[in-house]
TORTORZA-641625 format. One record per residue (C-alpha): residue in three letters; x, y, z. Coordinates in pm, 1 decimal, decimal comma, m for minus. Example, Ala and Ser with C-alpha at 12.3 -4.5 7.8 and 13.67 -1.06 7.14 Angstrom:
BEGIN
+---------+----------+----------+----------+
! residuo !     east !    north !       up !
+---------+----------+----------+----------+
!     Ala !   1230,0 !   m450,0 !    780,0 !
!     Ser !   1367,0 !   m106,0 !    714,0 !
+---------+----------+----------+----------+
//
This chain:
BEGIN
+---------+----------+----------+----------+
! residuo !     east !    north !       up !
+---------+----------+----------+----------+
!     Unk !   m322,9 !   3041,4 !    m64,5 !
!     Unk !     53,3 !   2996,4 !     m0,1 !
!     Unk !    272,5 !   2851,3 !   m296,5 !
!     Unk !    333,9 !   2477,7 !   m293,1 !
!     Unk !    606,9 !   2329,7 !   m246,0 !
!     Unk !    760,5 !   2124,7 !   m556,6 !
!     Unk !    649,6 !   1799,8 !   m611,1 !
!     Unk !    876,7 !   1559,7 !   m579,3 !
!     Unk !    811,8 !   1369,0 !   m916,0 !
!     Unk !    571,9 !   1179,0 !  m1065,0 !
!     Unk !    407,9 !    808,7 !   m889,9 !
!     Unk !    429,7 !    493,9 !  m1038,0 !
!     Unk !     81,1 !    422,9 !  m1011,6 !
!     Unk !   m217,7 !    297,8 !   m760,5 !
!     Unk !   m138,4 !    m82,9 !   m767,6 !
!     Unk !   m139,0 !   m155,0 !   m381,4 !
!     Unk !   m465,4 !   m234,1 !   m185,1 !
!     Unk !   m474,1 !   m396,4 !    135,3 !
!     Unk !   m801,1 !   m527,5 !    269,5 !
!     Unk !   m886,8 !   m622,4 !    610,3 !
!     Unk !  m1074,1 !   m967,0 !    549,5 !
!     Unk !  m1263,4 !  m1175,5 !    863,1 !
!     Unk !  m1172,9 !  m1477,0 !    630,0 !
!     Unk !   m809,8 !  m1479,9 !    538,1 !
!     Unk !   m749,0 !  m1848,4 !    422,6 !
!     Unk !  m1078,4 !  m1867,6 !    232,4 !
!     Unk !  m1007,6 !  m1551,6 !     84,5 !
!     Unk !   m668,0 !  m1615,8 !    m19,6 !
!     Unk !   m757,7 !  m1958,7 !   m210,3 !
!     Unk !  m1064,0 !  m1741,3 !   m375,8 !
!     Unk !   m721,7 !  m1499,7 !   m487,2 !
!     Unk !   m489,3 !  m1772,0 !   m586,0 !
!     Unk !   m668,5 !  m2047,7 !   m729,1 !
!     Unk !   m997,5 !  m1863,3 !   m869,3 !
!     Unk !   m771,1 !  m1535,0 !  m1021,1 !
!     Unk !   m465,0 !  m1626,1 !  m1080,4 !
!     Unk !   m228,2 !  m1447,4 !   m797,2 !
!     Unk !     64,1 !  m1563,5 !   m622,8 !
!     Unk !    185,4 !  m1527,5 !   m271,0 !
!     Unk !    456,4 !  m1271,5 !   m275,9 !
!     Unk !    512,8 !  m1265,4 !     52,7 !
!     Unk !    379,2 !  m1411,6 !    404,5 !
!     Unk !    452,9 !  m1197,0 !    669,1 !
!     Unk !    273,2 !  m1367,8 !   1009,2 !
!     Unk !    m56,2 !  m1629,3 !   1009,2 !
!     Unk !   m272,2 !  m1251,2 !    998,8 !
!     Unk !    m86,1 !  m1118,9 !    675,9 !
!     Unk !    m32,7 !  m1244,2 !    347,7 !
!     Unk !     92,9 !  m1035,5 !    m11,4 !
!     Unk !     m1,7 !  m1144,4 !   m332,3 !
!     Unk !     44,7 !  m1033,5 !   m662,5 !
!     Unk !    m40,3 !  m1085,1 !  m1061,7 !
!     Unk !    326,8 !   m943,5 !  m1131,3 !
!     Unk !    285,2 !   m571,2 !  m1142,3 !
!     Unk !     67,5 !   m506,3 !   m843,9 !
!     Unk !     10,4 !   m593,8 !   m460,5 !
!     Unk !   m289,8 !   m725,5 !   m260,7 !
!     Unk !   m281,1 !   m726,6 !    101,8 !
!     Unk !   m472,2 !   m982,2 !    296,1 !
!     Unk !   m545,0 !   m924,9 !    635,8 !
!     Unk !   m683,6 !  m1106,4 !    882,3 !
!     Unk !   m942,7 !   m851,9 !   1074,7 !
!     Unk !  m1320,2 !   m779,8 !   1118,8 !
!     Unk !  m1541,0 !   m663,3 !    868,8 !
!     Unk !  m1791,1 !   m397,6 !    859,6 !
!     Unk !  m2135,5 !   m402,2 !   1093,0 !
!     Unk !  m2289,7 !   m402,1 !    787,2 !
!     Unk !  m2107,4 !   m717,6 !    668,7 !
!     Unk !  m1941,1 !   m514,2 !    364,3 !
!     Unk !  m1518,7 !   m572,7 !    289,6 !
!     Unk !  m1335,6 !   m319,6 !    462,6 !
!     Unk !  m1060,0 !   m104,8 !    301,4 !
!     Unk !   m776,9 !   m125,1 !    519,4 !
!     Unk !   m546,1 !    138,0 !    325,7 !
!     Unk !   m445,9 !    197,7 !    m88,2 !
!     Unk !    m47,9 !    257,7 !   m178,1 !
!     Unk !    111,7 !    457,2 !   m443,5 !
!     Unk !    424,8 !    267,3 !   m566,7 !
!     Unk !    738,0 !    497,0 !   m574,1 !
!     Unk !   1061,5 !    395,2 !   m774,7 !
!     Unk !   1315,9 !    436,3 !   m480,3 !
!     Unk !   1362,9 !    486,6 !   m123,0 !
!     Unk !   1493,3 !    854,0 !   m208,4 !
!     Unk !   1174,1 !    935,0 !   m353,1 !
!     Unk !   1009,8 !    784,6 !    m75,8 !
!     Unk !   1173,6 !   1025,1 !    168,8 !
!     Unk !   1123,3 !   1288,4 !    m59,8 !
!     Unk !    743,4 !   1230,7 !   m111,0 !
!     Unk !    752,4 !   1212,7 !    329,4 !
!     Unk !    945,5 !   1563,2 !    353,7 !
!     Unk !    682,7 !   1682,7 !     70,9 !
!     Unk !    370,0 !   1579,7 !    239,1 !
!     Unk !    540,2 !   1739,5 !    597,1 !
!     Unk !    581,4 !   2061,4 !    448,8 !
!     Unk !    236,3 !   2064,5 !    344,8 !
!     Unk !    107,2 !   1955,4 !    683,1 !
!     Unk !    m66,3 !   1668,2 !    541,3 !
!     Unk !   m183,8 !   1435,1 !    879,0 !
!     Unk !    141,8 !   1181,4 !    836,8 !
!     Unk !     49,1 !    867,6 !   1100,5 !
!     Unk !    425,5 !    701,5 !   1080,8 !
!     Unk !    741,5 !    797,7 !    969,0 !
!     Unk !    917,7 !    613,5 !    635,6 !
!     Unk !    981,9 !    239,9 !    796,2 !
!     Unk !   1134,0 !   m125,7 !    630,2 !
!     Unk !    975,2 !   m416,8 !    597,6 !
!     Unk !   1062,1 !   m755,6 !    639,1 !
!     Unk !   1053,3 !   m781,9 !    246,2 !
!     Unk !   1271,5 !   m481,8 !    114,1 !
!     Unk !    972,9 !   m274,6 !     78,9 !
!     Unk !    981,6 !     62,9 !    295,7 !
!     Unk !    655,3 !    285,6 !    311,6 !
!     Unk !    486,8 !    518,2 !    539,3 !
!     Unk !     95,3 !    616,3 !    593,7 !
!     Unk !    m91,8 !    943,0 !    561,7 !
!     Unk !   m451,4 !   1058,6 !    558,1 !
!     Unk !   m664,7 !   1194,7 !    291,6 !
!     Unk !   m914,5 !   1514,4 !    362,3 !
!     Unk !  m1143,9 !   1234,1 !    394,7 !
!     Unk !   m976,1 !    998,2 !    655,8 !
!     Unk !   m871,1 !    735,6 !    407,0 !
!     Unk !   m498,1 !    601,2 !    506,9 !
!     Unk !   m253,2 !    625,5 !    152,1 !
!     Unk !     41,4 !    439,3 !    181,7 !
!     Unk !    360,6 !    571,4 !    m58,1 !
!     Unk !    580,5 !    247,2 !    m72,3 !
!     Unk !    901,2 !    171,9 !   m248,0 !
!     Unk !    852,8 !   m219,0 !   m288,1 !
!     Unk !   1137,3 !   m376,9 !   m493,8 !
!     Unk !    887,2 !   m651,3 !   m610,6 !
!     Unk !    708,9 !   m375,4 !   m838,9 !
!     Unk !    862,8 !    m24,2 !   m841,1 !
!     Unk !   1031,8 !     51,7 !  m1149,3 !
!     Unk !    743,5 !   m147,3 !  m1340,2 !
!     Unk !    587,0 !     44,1 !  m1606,5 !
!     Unk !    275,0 !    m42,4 !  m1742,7 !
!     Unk !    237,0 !    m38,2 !  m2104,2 !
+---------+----------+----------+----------+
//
């Protein structure tokens, strides 16, 4: 096996999940007014961010399993700036890790880009001023 590259540093932690729901709005009250979150952001009538403070929950509007099970759209390590962002892209390109999009803004300040896992699962790395920097205690 060839040596690695060097890792760029260390991730913030796994606090961004985005799931494809068929049933946004009923969905989003269940997340608001039954837990506790707040809307962080609302990016079209498909797409809406919450969050309890340190983390991020995508809503999206989309269809669910045959099976009628929730549907895991994509998970997101938070990074602590858009340099390590770029770094964590030029880390996973050197290792020839299946990247899907290059490092892109949002409409929020967040910037991110998506991978795959051996498995097929999509990881998102995301700076997102809202929670990088955080630390959990």
């Amino acid at each position: 096996m060839s040596e690695l590259p060097a890792r760029p540093g260390r991730l913030n932690g796994l606090r961004h999940i985005a799931l494809l729901v068929p049933n946004l709005e009923e969905c989003e009250r269940f997340y608001v007014d039954v837990l506790g979150m707040e809307v962080l952001n609302r990016a079209n009538e498909d797409l809406v961010y919450l969050t309890c403070g340190n983390d991020n929950l995508s809503l999206g509007r989309g269809a669910g399993a045959a099976n009628g099970l929730q549907t895991l759209d994509h998970y997101g390590f938070i990074v602590d700036s858009v340099e390590e962002l770029e770094a964590w892209y030029a880390y996973f390109k050197a290792l020839g890790v299946t990247l899907l999009d290059r490092p892109f803004n949002h409409g929020d300040g967040a910037r991110s880009f998506h991978l795959l896992d051996p498995a097929g699962n999509k990881v998102q790395p995301l700076y997102h001023p809202a929670v990088s920097g955080q630390r959990l205690v």
